[in-house]
C-alpha positions in Angstrom: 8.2 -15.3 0.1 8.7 -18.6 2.3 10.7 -18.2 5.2 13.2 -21.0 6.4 10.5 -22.3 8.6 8.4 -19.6 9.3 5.6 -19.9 6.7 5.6 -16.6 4.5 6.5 -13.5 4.7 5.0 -10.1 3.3 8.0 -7.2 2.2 5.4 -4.7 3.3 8.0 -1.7 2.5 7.6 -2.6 -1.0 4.0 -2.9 -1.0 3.8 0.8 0.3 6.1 1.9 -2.4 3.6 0.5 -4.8 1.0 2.0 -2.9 3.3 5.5 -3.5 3.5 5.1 -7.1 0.2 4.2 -7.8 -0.9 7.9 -6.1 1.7 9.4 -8.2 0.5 7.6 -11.2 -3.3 8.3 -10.7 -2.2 12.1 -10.1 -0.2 12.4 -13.0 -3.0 11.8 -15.2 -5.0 14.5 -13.6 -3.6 16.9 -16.3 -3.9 14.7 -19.6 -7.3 14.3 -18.6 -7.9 18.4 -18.1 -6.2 18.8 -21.7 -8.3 16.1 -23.0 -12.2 18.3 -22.1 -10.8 21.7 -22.5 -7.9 21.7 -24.8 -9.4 19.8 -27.8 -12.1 21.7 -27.7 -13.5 22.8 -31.6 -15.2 25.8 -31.6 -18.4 26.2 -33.2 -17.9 27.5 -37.0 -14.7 26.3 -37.2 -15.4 23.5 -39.4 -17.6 25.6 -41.3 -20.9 26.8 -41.3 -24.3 25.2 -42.7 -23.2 21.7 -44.3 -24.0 18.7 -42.1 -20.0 17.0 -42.5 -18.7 20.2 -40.6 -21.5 19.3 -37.7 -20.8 15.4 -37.8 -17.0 16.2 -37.3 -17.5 18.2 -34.8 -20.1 15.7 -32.9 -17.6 12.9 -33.4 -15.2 14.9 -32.0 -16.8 16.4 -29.2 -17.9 12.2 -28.7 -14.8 11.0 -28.5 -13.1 14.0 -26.1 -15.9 12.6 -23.7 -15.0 9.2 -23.9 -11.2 10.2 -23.1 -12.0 12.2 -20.4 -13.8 9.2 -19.3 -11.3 6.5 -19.7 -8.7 8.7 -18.1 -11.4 9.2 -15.1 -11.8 5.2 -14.9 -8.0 4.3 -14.7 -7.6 7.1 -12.1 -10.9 5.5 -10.4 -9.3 1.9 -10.5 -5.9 3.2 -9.4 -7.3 4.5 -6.2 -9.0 1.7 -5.7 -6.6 -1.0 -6.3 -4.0 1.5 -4.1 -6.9 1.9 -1.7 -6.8 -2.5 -1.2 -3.1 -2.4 -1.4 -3.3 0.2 1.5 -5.3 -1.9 3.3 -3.2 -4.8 3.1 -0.1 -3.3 4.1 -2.0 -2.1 7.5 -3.4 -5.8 8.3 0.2 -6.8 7.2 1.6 -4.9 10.1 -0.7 -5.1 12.4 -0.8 -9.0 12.2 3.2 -8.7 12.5 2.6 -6.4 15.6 0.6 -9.1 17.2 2.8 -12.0 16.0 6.2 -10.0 18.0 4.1 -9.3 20.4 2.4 -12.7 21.9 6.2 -13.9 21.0 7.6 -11.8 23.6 4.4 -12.4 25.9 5.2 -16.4 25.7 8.9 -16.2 26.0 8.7 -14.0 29.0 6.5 -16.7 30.6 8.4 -19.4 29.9 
């Protein structure tokens, strides 16, 4: 946001908090993406036995538990990532405010 002046400023308190609930998000699907490999699991014969609808459900089905699995895996993948670059940012953030204070007291004390 522009300061009166002072170019632009970065709120980097709310950048970690985003940073926070990004972690607790990607965490929070840890458990919908255990229920989604071993609770929906269809045990063999339940279907039935020896026709090949009861086998093609349970493929399908066994199909599509992978694939959510998956996609739960890839959002918590791209979470940590994203939270990873956010993290990032809010260090080079305050560092580069560090510095900034710092050569500001450096040139005022030699002035």
């Amino acid at each position: 946001m522009p300061g009166a002046g002072t170019g632009y400023s970065v709120d980097i308190e709310a950048l970690q908090a985003t940073v926070r609930q990004l972690r607790v998000l990607a965490d929070s699907l840890e458990n919908p993406r255990a229920n989604a490999r071993y609770d929906t699991t269809i045990p063999a014969g339940m279907l039935g036995r020896g026709f090949a609808g009861a086998e093609a459900l349970t493929d399908k089905h066994n199909e599509m538990r992978d694939w959510l699995e998956s996609m739960i895996g890839e959002l918590q993948g791209f979470i940590e990532r994203y939270g990873g670059q956010t993290q990032r940012a809010v260090q080079a953030y305050a560092e580069q405010e560090r510095r900034t204070k710092q050569d500001f007291f450096s040139s005022a004390g030699s002035a």
